[in-house]
Every structure is written in structure tokens, then in C-alpha cells.
VOGU-3710 file (C-alpha; in Angstrom, 3 decimals, decimal comma):
1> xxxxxxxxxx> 287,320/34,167/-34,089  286,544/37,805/-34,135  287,695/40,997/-31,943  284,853/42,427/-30,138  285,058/46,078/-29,820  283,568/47,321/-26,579  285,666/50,429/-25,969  286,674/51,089/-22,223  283,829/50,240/-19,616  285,857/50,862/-16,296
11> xxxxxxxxxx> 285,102/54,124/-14,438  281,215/53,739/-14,812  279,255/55,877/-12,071  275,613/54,499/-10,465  274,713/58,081/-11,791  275,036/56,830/-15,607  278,505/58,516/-15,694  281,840/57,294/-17,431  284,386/59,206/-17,842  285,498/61,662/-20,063
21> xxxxxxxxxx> 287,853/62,149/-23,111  289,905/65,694/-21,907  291,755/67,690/-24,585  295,198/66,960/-24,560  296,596/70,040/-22,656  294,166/68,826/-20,054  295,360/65,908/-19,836  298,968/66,902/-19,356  297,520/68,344/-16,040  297,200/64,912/-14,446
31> xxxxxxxxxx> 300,829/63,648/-14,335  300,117/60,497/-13,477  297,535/59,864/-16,563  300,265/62,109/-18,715  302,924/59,652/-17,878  301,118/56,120/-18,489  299,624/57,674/-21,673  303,419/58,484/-22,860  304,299/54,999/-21,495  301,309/53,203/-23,458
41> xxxxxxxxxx> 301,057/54,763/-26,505  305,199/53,975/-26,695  304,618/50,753/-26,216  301,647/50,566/-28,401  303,573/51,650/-31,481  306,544/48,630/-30,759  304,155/46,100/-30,906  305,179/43,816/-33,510  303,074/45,132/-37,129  301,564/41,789/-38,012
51> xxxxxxxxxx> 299,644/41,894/-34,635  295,786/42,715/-34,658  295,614/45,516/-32,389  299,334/46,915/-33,240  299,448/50,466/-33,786  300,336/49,680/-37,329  297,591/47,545/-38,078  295,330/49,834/-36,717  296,593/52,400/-38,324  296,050/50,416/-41,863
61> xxxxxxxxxx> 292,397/50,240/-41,411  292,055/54,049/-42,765  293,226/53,021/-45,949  297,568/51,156/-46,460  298,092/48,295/-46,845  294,627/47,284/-48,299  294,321/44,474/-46,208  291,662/42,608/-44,473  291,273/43,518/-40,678  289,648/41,430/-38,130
71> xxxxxxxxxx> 288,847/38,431/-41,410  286,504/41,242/-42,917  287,006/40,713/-46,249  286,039/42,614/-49,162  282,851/43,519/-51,076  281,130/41,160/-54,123  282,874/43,542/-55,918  286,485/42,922/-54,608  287,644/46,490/-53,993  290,697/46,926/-52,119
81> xxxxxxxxxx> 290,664/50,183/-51,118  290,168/50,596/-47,168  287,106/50,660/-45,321  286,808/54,159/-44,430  283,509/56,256/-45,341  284,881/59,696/-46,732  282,676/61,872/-48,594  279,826/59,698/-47,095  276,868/60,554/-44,897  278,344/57,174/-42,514
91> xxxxxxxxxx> 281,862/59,433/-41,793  281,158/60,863/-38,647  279,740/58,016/-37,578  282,389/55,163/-38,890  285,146/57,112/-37,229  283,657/56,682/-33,220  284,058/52,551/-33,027  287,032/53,489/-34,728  288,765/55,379/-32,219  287,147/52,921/-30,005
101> xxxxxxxxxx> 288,890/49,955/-30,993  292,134/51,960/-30,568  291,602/53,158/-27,647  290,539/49,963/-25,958  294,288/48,540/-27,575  295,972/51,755/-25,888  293,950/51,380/-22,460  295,189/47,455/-22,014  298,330/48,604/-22,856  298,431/51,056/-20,126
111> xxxxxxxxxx> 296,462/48,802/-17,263  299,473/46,266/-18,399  301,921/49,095/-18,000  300,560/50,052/-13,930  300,335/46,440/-12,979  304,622/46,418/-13,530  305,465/49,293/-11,023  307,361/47,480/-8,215  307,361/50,045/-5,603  304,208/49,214/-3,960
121> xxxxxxxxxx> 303,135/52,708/-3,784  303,817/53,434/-7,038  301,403/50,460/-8,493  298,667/51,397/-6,322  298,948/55,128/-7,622  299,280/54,077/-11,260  296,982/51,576/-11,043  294,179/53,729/-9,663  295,219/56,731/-12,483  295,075/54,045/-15,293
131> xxxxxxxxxx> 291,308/53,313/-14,659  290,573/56,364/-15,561  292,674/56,503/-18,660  290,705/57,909/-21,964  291,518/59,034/-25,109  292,742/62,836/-25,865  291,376/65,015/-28,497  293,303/68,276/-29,567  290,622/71,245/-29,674  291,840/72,888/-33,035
141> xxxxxxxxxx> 289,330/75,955/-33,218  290,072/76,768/-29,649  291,811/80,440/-29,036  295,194/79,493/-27,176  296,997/82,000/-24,444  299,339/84,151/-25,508  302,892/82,391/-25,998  301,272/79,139/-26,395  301,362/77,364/-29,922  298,073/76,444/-31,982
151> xxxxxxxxxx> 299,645/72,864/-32,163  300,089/71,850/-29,029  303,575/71,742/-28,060  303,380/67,769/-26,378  303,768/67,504/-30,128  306,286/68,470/-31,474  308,912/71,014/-29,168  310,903/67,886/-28,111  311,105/64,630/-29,562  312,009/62,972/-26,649
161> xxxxxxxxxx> 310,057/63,251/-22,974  310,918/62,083/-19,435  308,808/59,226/-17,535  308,777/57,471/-14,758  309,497/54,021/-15,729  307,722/50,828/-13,676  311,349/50,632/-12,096  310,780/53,543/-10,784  313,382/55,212/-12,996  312,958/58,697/-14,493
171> xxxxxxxxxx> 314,231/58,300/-17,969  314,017/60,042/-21,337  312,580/58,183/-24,222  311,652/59,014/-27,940  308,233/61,377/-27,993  305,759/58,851/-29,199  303,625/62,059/-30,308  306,265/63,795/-32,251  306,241/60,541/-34,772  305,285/56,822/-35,627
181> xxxxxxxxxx> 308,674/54,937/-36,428  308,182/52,003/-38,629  309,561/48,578/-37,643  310,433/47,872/-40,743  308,677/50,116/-42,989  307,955/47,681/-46,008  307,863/49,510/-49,435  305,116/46,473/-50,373  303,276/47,563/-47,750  303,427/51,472/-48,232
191> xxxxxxxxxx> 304,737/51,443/-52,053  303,792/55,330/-52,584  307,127/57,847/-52,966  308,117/59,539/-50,605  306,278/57,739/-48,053  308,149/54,366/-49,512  311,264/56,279/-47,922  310,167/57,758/-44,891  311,597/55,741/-42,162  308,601/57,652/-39,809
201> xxxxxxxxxx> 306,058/59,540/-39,982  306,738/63,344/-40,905  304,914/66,846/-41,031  305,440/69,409/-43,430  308,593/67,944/-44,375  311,850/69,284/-45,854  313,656/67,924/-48,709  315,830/66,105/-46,436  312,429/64,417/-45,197  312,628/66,215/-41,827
211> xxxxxxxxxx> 309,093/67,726/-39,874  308,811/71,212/-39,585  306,279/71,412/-37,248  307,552/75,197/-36,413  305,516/76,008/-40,426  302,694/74,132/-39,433  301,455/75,495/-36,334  302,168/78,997/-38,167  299,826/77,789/-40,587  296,979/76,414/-38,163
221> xxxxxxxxxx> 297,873/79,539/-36,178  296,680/81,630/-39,379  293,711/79,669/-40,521  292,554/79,060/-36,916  289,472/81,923/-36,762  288,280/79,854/-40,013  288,429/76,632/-37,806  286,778/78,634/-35,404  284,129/80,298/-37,041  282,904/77,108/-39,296
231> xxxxxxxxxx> 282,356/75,228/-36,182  280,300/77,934/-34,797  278,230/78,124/-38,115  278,082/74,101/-38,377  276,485/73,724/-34,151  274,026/76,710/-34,620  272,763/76,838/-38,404  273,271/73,349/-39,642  270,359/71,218/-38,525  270,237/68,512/-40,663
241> xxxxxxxxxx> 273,157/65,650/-40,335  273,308/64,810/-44,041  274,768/68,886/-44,068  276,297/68,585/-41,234  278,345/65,162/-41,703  280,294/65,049/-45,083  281,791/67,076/-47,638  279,722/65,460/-50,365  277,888/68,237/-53,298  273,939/68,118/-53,019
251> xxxxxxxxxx> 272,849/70,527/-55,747  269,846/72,579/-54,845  270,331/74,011/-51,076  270,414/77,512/-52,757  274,625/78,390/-50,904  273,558/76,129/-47,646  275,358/73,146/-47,126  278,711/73,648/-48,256  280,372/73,493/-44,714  280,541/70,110/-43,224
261> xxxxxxxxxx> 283,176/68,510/-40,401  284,398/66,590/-42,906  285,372/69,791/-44,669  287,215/71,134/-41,816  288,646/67,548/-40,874  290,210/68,253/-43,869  291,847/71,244/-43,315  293,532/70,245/-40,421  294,290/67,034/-42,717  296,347/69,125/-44,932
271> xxxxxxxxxx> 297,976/71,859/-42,849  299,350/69,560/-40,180  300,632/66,880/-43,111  301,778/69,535/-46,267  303,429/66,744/-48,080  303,746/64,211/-45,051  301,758/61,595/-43,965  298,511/63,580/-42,981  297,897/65,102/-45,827  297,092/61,694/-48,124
281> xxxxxxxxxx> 294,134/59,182/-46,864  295,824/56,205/-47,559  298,983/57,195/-44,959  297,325/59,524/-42,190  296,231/57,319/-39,521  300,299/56,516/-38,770  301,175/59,959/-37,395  299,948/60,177/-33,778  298,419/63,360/-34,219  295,585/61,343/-36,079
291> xxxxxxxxxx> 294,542/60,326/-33,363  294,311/63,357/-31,651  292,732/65,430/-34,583  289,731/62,769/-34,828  289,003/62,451/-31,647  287,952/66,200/-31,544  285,961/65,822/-34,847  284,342/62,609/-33,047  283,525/65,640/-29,946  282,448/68,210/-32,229
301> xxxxxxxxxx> 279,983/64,944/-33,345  278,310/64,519/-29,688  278,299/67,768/-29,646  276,395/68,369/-32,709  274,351/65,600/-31,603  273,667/67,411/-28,193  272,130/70,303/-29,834  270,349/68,267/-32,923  269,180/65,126/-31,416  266,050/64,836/-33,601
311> xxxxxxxxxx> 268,419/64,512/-36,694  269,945/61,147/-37,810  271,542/59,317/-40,326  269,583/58,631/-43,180  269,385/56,149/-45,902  271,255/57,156/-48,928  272,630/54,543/-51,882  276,450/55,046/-51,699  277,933/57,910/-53,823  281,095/55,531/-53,841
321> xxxxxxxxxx> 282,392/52,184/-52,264  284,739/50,873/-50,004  286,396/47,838/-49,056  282,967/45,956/-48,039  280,312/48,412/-49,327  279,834/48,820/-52,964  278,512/51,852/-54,918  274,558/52,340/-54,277  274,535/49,954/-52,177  272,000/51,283/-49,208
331> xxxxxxxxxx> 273,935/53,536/-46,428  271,789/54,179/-43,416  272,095/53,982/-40,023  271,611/50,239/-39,632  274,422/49,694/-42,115  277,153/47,809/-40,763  280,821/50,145/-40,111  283,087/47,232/-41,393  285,218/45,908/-39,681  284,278/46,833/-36,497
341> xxxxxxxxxx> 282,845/43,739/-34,646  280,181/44,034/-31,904  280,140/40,751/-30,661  281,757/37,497/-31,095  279,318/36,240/-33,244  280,231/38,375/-35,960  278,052/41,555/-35,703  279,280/44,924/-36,927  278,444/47,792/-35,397  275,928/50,336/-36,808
351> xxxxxxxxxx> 275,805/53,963/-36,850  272,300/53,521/-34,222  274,284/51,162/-32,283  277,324/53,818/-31,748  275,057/56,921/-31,675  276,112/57,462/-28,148  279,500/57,681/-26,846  278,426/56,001/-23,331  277,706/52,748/-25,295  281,765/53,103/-25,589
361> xxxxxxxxxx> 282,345/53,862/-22,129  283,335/57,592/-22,804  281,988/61,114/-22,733  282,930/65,053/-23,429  283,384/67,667/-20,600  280,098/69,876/-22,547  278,587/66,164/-23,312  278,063/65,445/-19,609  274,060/64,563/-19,479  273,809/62,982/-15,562
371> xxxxxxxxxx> 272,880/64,515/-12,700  270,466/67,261/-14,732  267,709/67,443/-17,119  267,229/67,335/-20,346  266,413/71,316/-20,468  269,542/72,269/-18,583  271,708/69,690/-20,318  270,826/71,278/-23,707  271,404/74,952/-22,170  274,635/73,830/-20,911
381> xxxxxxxxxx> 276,284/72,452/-23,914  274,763/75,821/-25,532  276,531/77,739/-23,360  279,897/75,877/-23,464  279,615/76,573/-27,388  279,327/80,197/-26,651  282,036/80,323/-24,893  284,852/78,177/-27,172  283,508/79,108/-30,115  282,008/82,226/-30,465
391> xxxxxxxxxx> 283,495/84,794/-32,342  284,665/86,622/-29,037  285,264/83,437/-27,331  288,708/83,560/-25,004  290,876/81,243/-24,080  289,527/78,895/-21,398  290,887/79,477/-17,958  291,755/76,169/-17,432  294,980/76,648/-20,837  296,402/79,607/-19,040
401> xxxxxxxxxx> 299,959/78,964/-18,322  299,389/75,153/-19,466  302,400/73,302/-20,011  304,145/71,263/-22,355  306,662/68,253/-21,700  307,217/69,974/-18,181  307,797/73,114/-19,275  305,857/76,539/-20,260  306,696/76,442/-24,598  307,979/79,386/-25,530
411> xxxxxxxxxx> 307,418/79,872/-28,725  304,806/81,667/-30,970  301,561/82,630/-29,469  298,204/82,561/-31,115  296,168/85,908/-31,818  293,808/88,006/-29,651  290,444/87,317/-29,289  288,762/88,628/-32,621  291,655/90,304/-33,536  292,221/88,807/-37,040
421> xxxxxxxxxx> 295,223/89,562/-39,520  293,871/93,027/-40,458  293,042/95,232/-37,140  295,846/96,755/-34,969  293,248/97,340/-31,904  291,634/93,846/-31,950  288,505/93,468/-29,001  290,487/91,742/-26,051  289,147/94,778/-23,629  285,315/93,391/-23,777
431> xxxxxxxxxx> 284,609/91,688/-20,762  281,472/89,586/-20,090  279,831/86,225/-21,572  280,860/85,733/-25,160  277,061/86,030/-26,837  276,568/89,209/-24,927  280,252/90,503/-25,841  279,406/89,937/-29,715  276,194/91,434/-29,299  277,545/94,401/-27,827
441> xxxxxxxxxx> 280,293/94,778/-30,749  278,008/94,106/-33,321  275,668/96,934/-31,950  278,199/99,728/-31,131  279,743/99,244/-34,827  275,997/99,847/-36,154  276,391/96,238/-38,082  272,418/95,210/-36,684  269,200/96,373/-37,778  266,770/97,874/-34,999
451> xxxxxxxxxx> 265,412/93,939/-34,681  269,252/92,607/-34,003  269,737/91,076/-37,686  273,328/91,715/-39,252  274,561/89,793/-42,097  277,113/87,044/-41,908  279,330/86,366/-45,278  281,022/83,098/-47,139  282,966/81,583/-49,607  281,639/78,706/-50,554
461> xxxxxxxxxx> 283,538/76,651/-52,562  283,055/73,591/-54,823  285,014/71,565/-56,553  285,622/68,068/-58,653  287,244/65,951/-55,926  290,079/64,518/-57,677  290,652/67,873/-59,819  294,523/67,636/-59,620  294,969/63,693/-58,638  296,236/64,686/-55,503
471> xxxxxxxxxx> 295,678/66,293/-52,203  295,758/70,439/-52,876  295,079/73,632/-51,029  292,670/76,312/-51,784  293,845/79,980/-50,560  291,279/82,884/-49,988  292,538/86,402/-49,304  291,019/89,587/-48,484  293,463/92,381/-49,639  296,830/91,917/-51,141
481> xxxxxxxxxx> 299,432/89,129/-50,846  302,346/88,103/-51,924  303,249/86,525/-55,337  305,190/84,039/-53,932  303,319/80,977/-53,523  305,160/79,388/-50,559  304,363/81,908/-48,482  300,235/81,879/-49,402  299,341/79,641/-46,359  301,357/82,253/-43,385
491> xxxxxxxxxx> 299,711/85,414/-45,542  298,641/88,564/-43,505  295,651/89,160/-45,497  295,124/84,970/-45,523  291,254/84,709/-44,143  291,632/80,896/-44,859  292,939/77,857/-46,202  291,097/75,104/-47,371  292,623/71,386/-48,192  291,096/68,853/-50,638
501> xxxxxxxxxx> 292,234/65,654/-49,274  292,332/62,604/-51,513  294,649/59,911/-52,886  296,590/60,127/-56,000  293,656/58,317/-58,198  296,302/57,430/-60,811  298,849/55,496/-59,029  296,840/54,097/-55,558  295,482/50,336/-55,674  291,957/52,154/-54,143
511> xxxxxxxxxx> 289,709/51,155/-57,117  287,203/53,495/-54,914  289,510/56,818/-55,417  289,309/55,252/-59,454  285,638/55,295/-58,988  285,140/58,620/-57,684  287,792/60,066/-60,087  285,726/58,166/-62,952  282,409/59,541/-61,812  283,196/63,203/-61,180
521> xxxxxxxxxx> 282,391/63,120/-57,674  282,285/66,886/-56,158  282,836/68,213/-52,764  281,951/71,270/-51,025  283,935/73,511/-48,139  282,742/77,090/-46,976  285,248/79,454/-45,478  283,557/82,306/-43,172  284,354/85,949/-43,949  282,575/88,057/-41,426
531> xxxxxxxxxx> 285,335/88,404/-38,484  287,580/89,647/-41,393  285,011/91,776/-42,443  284,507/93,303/-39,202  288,272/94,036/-38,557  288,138/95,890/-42,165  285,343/97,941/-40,510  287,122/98,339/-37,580  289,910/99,678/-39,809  287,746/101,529/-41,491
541> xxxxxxxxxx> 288,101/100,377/-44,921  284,492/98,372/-45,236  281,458/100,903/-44,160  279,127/97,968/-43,144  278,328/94,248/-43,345  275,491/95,293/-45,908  275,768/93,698/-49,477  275,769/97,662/-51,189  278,995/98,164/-49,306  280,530/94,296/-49,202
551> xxxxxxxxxx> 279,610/93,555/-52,989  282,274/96,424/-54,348  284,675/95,967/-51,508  285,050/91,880/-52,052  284,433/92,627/-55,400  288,112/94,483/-55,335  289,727/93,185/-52,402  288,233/89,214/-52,330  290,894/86,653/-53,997  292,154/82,941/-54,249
561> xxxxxxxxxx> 294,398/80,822/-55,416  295,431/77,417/-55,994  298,573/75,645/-54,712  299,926/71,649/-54,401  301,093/70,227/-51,588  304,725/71,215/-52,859  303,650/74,617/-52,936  303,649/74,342/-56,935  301,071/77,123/-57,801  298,296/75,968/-60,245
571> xxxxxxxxxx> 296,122/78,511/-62,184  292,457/78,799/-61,209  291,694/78,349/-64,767  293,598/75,172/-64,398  291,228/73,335/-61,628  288,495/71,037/-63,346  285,455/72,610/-62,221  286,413/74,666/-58,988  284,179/77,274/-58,719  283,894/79,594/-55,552
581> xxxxxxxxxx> 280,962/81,670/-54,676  279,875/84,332/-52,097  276,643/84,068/-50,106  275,342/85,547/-47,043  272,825/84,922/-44,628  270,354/87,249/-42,053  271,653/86,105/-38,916  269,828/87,465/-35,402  272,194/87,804/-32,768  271,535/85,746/-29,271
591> xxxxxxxxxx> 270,143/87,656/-26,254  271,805/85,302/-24,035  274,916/83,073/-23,680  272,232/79,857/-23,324  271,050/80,723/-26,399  272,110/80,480/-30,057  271,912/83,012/-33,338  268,499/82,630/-35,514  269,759/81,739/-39,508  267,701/83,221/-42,145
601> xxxxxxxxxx> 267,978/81,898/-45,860  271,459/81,861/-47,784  271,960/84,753/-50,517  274,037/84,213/-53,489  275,709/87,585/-54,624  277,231/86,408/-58,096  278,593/89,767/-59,202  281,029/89,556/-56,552  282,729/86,442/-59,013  281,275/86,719/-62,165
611> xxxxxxxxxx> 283,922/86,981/-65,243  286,637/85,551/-62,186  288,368/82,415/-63,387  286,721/79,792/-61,351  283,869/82,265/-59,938  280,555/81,557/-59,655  278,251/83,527/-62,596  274,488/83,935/-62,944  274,168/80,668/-64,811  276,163/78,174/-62,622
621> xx> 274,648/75,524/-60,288  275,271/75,945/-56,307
//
């Protein structure tokens, strides 16, 4: 007997509509939704872990225990080493039945949950607010109001929360957001120190094992125009979905290619776990915030797909293997995303058969297609890219003076509009559309040509996969820092941080991570330079974005380093085969908000990190 993933089909319109996935501050609008989600996902994570659809076993799909799910058993080969598809073309698109499966678990939970209200009135009102019920992404690369946190504060600012019980009782309970607690947790199970002694899941944590979720949404706070700006550069210059979808090498794209949503999946991997359970494959999908953080990479997916829709998965033989798929074995889009079930009678669902998020009873607010054409729906998720992403984008209306737990968090806000680590004016005065408030910046700086064509800049960086056997961070700088390797991550002059997210190759049971170790396998990340760049102009230590003036000036100022999860500094020199290169690209700006910037071809500029330990010279491969 098999578990048929359908994902949530209530709420469907005559109009082709469903409903849609909101981000999580959204969400917390509705406080009827807000409290049955609190309610569910509680009760969700005290279902007893040997059951199917527990939280726990759900959770173990992404990689521990290493143990069949659903009676999907392993490949010919007999790896044991999860099912998911990292570093794989089939990422993106393994992930969506993924989060469908747990969100049709959560949703039953929560129907179950309004069905118990006694008070009459208060069953008819939760039972109407519960068929609407969808998962919650958290929008990571969107700027956040003033005196708001980068991680939402839902999170982490309390770690307990008030609901309304189906007795009709307001009543505190534990935040299931601010941590899973395992019931038991089973050192055969999850055998790997520390997380063999973590009684929950933790972020960033001490040495007493305690979350400091205060350091990591500093962190995200000061990496968060990287977030920002990749996803831009990903929706308007990366056409092709084998660029788009993984972190994987391919040699030959001349600089183009590096950035992937798997790469920036992976930073938030790292800076939200530093050491705790996000930050290592095989434990990640326990914290709650997994959840969260790959539901917005499955958005930034439709999205992608909004804007692309002519490009696909294609048929590739697997770089590496996973529970059911061994290496070269054929990965296309009729390849079957083990273990998720279709239908009873054993089908598996297929990266064609999940290419749209209706087929799961879901949408995105900027992926709503009914009710207009095709035209205007393509204009309109153009537009709502503009406006969250751009590199003037503000914060949307609709966060101003959100709330969190009840109450306005007050606490850290997040920076200006454009005005990154090294400006003291920043650019919050420009009013208007985002493309045309760029534009206009971009123009009165002098930074485009007579035809509108500036030059946007990158750090590309590549690296062997499992270089250090474990997950590790990658630190680039524009001007000085500190020496003090803690502190690399919250840096002034930090433009980005960028995590390589693995497995410990030399103590997991994943004979894949082995594999990959075994056969060198390389990924790629990018991190975008040109807002820092700008605010240097603004400064007025850069002259222009023009290679004769950036060349010397990165050439001096341009830096990285190398750091474990421990904050353990490791020499460049140390990294097998890390090597980090600057391109840049003739980009013409948008005339309107509808619209998106033209990308020219991707320039390598060597002597910027020739002679560098781990830079790129006139001799190496990109």
C-alpha cells in the first residue's frame, strides 16, 4: 500500500484558481489561519516518529536516518544515502512534491484541529479559515521595514506563543517555529556529534548548545543585498534551467553560470544553521525554518518558470546518486522523484508531472495566471520582480508595521534601500517604480553609456565540493576587515557570504557524499558586486563601473577568506581547488518597470586575481 501525494485540492475556483502560498509575515495577518497553523504544525511535530507522515519521518526523507520512506527502497546499487537531488539538474524540481507531501500532512492536521472547536461559532470560523490553509514561504532577499528583523521574528523572539485552543482557551504553548523537539532523539537514528546530543533542533548554537538566533539574522541582515541581487541576476539573465537549477560546475560558459538557486539555497543553509542543524544535509529538514526557506526557493522556481517557460529539464546521466538513482543513470524530466508516489498503483511523480504548482493545488501571489492573458500575466510577474528585487526595490507596503507573535519586534532593523555597508547617504529619497528609480541613479552617477549600457560585476567562485569534509563559508570583502575571524560574517565592508553545504564525507553512512568526495565533484556560487560598487562611487572612492577604474580598485580593495562552521579560519591556500574569479557583463538598463535588463556576454578580468592564493590566472579553467 502506498501514500499518494496529491497536495491540497480544496479552495479550487471555476476560474482555474487555488489558492496561494503567502510569505509568512502575510500570513500572520490572518489570525485565524496564524492560529490553526501554530496549532497544526504543534501537533504535527508530536506525532509519534515511527508514523509515515510524522514530522520526523518527513523530515528524514532529506537525508537521517537513511531509511526507506513510503517502501521505496534503494537503488541496484544499495546506497543509503537519502533521496534528495543536490547538485543535480532534478533539485528544484524534487523539492515541490516534497513540500507537497508535507503540506498535505500539516493541512489534515489542521482540518482535524477546526473540526474540535466546541463553541459552535468558533468551528464554523475555523473551519471555513482552515480550507484555505497553505504553506508559508519566508521571502529572504526581500528589503524589511525599518525595526523589523531579516529573520522573521515568528521565529525566533519568543519560544512560546498564545492560541486559542478548540476549548476555546487562550493558552501559551512552546513556539513550534523556534525548534523541532525530538521525542526521543535516538543517537542510532541521528549518530553524528553534536547533533547525537541536541535534544532539539538549534541555530547558530553556543557551546552550551543554545540558538542564537539574535547572530543569525545579523548575519542574513548583512548578506541580504547578495540574496537580493543574485535573484535579480538569476530571473532576468539566466535563461536556461540547467544554469538556473543547481550548483553543479559546467566548464566552458566563459564566467556564466556560476549562480544557481541552489547556490543561494545554500547560503541561507549555512547562515541560519552555523553549526546547527541547517547547516549539514543530512539534519536540516528538522528545524522548522526548513520548511519555510524551501518553500520560497520552490516560489523563486514558478517564478523562474513564469518568465522562462520555453526552458525545461533536460536529460543529463547523473553526476552522482542517491538512494534510488545511481550515478549516470539518465536524469530528465520523466525521471521518477523517489519516493514521492502519484497514485496508488505505485507511480512516482516526475519533474513534467509537477511542473506546475496548480497540479498541487497551490499558487504564488506574482504566479497568479487566471483571469488574464498570457501577455499581461508575463508583464505582471515582470513587474512584481521589479519591484522585490530590484536593486532599488522597497519594502512592500503590505510588511510595514507587520507583526510578530502579537506584537511589533523591536529589535534590529534591516538597511535602506540600496544603501549597502559603505555609503552614509544611501538612495531612500528616490521615489517612483523601481526600474525607472535605478535607471535614473545609474544615469545621474554617469555609470551608462549614451545607449543605456553600464557594467554589472561578480565574484564567481568555484570550488571542489567536499574541499574541507564539511559544510564551510566563503567571505568576500571590499575594503578592510577585521582579523578576527568570528566576526567575518557581521563585517562592515562584508559584500557577501557564501556557504558550501555538504555532509562530513568521512564519517556519514551517504555512500553518495563518498562518491562525490571520490570523484572531485565541483560546485559553483557567484556573489554580485555592483551595489557595493556603486556606494564606493557614491563615496567617492571608485570613479566608475568601467573595468580601467574597477580592475585597480578591486585589484587593492577586493578580498576573501575562508572560515568553518566553528569559525576556525582556514588559509585560502589551504582549500583544494577554490578558485574565485571576477567577471562582468554589458547590462542595458530597462525603460520600464514591465520590462527586464538586456545581458551581454560575461568578461573575465584575471589580473584582478592573478598571483592571489586561490585567484583565478590567465591559464585556469572557468
Amino acid at each position: 500500500m502506498t501514500f499518494t501525494i496529491t497536495g491540497v485540492q480544496s479552495g479550487r475556483g471555476s476560474d482555474g484558481s487555488v489558492p496561494l502560498r503567502l510569505e509568512i509575515r502575510e500570513l500572520q495577518k490572518n489570525a485565524d489561519l496564524w492560529n490553526l497553523y501554530l496549532l497544526g504544525l504543534d501537533r504535527l511535530q508530536k506525532v509519534g516518529q515511527n508514523e509515515l507522515t510524522s514530522y520526523y519521518q518527513l523530515s528524514g526523507i532529506h537525508g537521517r536516518p537513511y531509511t526507506p520512506w513510503d517502501n521505496v527502497g534503494p537503488s541496484s546499487d544499495g546506497w543509503f544515502n537519502g533521496y534528495c537531488t543536490h547538485t543535480s539538474n532534478l533539485f528544484p524540481t524534487w523539492h515541490r512534491p516534497y513540500l507537497a507531501v508535507y503540506e498535505q500532512a500539516l493541512y489534515a492536521t489542521i482540518q482535524k484541529i477546526a473540526s474540535e472547536y466546541v463553541d459552535t461559532t468558533l468551528r464554523n470560523k475555523y473551519t471555513a479559515a482552515a480550507q484555505k490553509f497553505r504553506i508559508p514561504y519566508w521571502d529572504w532577499a526581500i528589503a524589511v521595514p525599518s525595526g523589523q528583523p531579516t529573520l522573521p521574528a515568528a521565529l525566533w523572539s519568543s519560544k512560546t506563543v498564545s492560541v486559542v485552543t478548540p476549548q476555546g482557551n487562550t493558552t501559551s504553548m512552546k513556539n513550534p517555529l523556534y525548534s523541532y523537539a525530538f521525542h526521543p532523539l535516538s543517537t542510532t537514528d541521528l549518530p553524528d556529534p553534536p547533533f547525537s546530543q541536541y535534544p532539539e533542533t538549534v541555530r547558530y548554537p553556543d557551546g552550551a548548545g543554545q540558538s542564537r538566533n539574535n547572530l543569525v539574522d545579523q548575519q542574513l541582515r548583512n548578506s541580504r543585498t547578495t540574496f537580493r541581487d543574485g535573484l535579480y541576476t538569476l530571473f532576468t539573465a539566466y535563461n536556461r534551467f540547467d544554469w538556473f537549477s543547481n550548483k553543479a560546475w559546467m566548464p566552458g560558459n566563459g564566467g556564466r553560470g556560476y549562480n544557481s538557486i541552489e547556490s543561494i539555497h545554500d547560503q541561507i543553509h549555512g547562515l541560519v544553521g552555523n553549526g546547527g542543524h541547517m547547516g549539514v544535509v543530512d539534519y536540516s529538514a528538522f528545524d522548522p525554518i526548513f520548511w519555510l526557506h524551501h518553500c520560497m526557493v520552490d516560489r523563486a522556481v514558478a517564478i523562474w518558470q513564469a518568465l522562462w517557460p520555453n526552458s525545461w529539464v533536460e536529460s543529463h546521466p547523473a553526476r552522482t546518486g542517491t538512494f534510488t538513482i545511481a550515478q549516470g543513470d539518465n536524469e530528465g524530466p520523466q525521471s521518477p522523484l523517489t519516493p514521492f508516489h502519484s497514485s496508488a498503483s505505485g507511480n512516482f511523480w516526475t519533474s513534467d508531472s509537477s511542473r506546475s504548482t496548480k497540479t498541487f493545488g497551490y499558487a504564488y501571489p506574482e504566479t497568479v495566471d487566471w483571469g488574464v492573458t498570457p501577455q499581461q500575466y508575463l508583464r505582471n510577474v515582470q513587474t512584481a520582480v521589479s519591484r522585490l528585487y530590484s536593486r532599488n526595490a522597497a519594502p512592500p507596503s503590505s510588511l510595514v508595521k507587520s507583526t510578530g507573535l502579537g506584537a511589533v519586534f523591536d529589535g534590529p532593523g534591516d538597511e535602506k534601500p540600496l544603501h549597502h555597508h559603505h555609503g552614509q547617504h544611501g538612495l531612500q529619497e528616490l521615489k517612483g517604480d523601481a526600474s525607472h528609480a535605478i535607471s535614473d541613479l545609474l544615469s545621474k552617477l554617469g555609470l551608462t553609456d549614451k545607449d543605456g549600457v553600464y557594467k554589472e560585476w561578480f565574484a564567481n567562485i568555484r570550488v571542489k565540493k567536499y574541499a574541507l569534509n564539511e559544510s564551510f563559508f566563503i567571505h568576500v570583502f571590499i575594503g578592510e576587515f577585521s582579523s578576527e575571524p568570528f566576526s567575518w560574517s557581521f563585517e562592515p565592508k562584508l559584500v557577501g557570504t557564501h556557504c558550501i553545504f555538504v555532509n562530513n564525507p568521512t564519517t556519514t553512512q551517504c555512500a553518495k557524499c563518498k562518491d562525490d568526495n571520490d570523484n572531485q565533484i565541483h560546485v559553483t556560487a557567484s556573489i554580485p558586486l555592483t551595489t557595493t560598487l556603486i556606494d564606493c562611487i557614491k563615496d567617492g572612492e571608485l570613479r566608475s563601473l568601467k573595468p580601467a577604474d574597477v580592475e585597480p580598485f578591486l585589484v587593492k580593495n577586493l578580498h576573501w577568506r575562508v572560515t568553518k562552521m566553528n569559525d576556525e579560519h582556514v588559509r585560502r591556500e589551504d582549500v583544494p581547488e577554490l578558485l574565485v574569479s571576477i567577471v562582468s557583463v554589458d547590462v542595458k538598463k530597462p525603460e520600464d518597470e514591465d520590462k527586464f535588463p538586456s545581458w551581454g556576454d560575461f568578461k573575465i578580468h584575471p589580473s584582478i586575481t592573478a598571483g592571489r592564493p586561490s585567484g583565478l590566472g590567465d591559464n585556469d579553467d572557468v
